[in-house]
N, C-alpha and C positions, 0 to 999 in steps of 0.2 A: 563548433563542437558542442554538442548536447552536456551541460553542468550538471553533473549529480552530487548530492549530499547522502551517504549511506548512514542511516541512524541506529544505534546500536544499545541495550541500558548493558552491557559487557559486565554484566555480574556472573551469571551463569558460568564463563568460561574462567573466572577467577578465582568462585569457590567448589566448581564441582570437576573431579579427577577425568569422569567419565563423561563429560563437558569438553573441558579440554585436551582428551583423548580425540576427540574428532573435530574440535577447533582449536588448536592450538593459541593463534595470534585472534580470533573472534570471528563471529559468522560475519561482522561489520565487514572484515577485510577481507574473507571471502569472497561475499558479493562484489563488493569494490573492485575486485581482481578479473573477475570475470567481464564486469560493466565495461573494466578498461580497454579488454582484448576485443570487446565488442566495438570499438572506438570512440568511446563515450571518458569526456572528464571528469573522471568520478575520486572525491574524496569524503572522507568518515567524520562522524562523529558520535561521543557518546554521552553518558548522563551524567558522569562523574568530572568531567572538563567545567568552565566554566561558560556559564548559558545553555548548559547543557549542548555544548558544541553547535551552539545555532541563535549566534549572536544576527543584529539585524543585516550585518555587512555581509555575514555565510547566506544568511537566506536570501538575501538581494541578490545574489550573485547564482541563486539554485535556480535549475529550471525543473527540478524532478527532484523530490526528495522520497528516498525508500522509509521506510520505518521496522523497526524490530525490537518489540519489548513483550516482556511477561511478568515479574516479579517485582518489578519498581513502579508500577503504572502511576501509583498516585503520589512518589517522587520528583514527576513531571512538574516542574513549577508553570501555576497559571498564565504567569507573564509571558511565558515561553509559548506555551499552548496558542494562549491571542494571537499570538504574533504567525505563527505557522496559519493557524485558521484564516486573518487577513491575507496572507502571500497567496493561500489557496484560492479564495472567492478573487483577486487579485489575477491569478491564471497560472502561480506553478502547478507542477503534478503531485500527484501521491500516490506513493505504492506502500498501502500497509501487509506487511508479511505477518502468516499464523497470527502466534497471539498477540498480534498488534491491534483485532480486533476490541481489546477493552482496557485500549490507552484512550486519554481523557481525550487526542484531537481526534480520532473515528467515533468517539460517542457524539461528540458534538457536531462532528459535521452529520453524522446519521439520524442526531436527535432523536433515539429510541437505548435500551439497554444495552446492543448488540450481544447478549449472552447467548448460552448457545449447550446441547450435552457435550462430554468431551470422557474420553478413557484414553489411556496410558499402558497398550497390551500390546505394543509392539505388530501389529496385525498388517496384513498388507491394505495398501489402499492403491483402487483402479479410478483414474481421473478422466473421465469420458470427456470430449470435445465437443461440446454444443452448438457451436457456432464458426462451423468450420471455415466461413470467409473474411473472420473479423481479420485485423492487424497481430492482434496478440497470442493468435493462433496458428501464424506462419511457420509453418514448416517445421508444424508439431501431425502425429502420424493419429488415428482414431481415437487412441488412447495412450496414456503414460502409466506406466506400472512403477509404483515404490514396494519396495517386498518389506520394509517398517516405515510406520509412520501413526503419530498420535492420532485417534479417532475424533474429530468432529463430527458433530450429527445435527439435525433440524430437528428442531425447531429455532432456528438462527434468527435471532429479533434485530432484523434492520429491514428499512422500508425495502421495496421491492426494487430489485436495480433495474438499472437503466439495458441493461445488456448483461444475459448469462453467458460466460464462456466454455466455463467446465463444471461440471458434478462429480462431486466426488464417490466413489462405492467402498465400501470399507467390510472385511474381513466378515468383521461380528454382524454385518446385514444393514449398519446404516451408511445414510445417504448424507450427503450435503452440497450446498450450492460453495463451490470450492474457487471459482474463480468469474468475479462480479467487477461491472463499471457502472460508475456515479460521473455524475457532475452537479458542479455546486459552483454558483458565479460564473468566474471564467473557467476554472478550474477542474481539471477532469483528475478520478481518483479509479486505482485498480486494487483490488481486494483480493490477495492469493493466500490459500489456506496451508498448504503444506512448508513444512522447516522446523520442526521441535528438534530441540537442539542437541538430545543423544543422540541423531542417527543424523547421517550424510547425505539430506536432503537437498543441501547447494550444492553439492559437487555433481547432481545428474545432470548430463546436457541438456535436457531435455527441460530440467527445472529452470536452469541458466537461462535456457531460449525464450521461455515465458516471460522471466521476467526481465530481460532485455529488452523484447517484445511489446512488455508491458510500459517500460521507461521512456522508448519511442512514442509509443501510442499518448503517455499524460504529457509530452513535452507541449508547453506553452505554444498557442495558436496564435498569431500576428494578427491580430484583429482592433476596432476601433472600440473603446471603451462606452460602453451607452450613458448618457446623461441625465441625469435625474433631479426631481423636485419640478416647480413651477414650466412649463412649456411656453412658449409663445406661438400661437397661431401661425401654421406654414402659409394656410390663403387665408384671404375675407370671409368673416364668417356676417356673413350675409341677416342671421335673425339673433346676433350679440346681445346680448340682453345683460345690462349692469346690474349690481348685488350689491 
């Protein structure tokens, strides 16, 4: 059974009414809920636990960690960060949700600012399907419609992905690359843009199906680890020449 770790910084639902009006228990358990029905092992963690709920024994044990922060990003302790960064190059996955994009482990794995425009007008966003035969796009229809949702826009600062799945269209006329895959080491990473935390972004099926979608797709590949530093000659090297 596919191990997920749903990560959460659970402030937002603690001190805002209108937060916890549409999460009650936290978007953490949300996702979690859904992961489960999908038949995946999924349990939570958040910032205010100790290790930030992602001690080395939870991450050993992860094949897929989701991410979701906004307001605590540089709360993240570095120790923490290393340690998810190593699992990752290592070969768990990574799903970072919305603005997970400028928590300290996606700037470092992206190695650029990931910054980005951004409005808060409630406006509808149209998430168009770019790559309709990937994994993470099964049995999603040409488009998903949110009737609210926070506006991201490009000019989005992270290297160019490995694979576009969805653009986003938004209300006020801008665009964004909304749903992106990396790899990094062993490691494969999925970047989903929509979930700001006033409106009831995880409860669309449709949302749900991505990024379940998405948790299959970064699960750990059974592969041989490559070796590195000094090699020793497979054949004779016939014009060897000593240094």
């Amino acid at each position: 059974m596919l191990r997920v770790t749903v990560w959460n910084e659970f402030r937002h639902e603690r001190d805002s009414e209108a937060v916890r009006a549409v999460y009650p228990e936290g978007i953490h358990r949300v996702i979690a809920g859904f992961l489960q029905e999908a038949g995946m092992e999924a349990g939570t963690a958040t910032l205010d636990e100790p290790e930030h709920g992602l001690s080395e024994e939870v991450l050993n044990r992860t094949d897929v960690l989701v991410w979701w922060g906004h307001v605590a990003h540089k709360e993240v302790s570095d120790e923490v960060v290393e340690r998810i960064h190593r699992r990752v190059l290592e070969g768990m996955g990574l799903v970072v949700l919305h603005s997970g994009h400028m928590s300290k482990i996606f700037i470092k794995l992206m190695g650029t600012s990931c910054d980005l425009k951004w409005r808060e007008a409630g406006e509808k966003e149209r998430l168009w399907v770019m790559n309709p035969s990937h994994d993470i796009a099964e049995g999603i229809d040409e488009y998903i419609e949110l009737e609210h949702e926070e506006m991201y826009g490009a000019h989005f600062d992270v290297p160019a992905p490995d694979e576009l799945i969805f653009v986003g269209w938004f209300e006020g006329g801008n665009v964004f690359p909304s749903g992106s895959t990396y790899r990094r080491g062993k490691g494969k990473i999925f970047y989903f843009q929509p979930g700001h935390e006033t409106y009831p972004t995880y409860y669309h099926p449709d949302i749900q199906r991505v990024i379940a979608n998405g948790v299959k797709w970064c699960r750990p590949a059974e592969r041989v680890s490559p070796v590195y530093g000094n090699s020793q000659a497979l054949e004779p090297i016939k014009s060897e020449i000593t240094l």
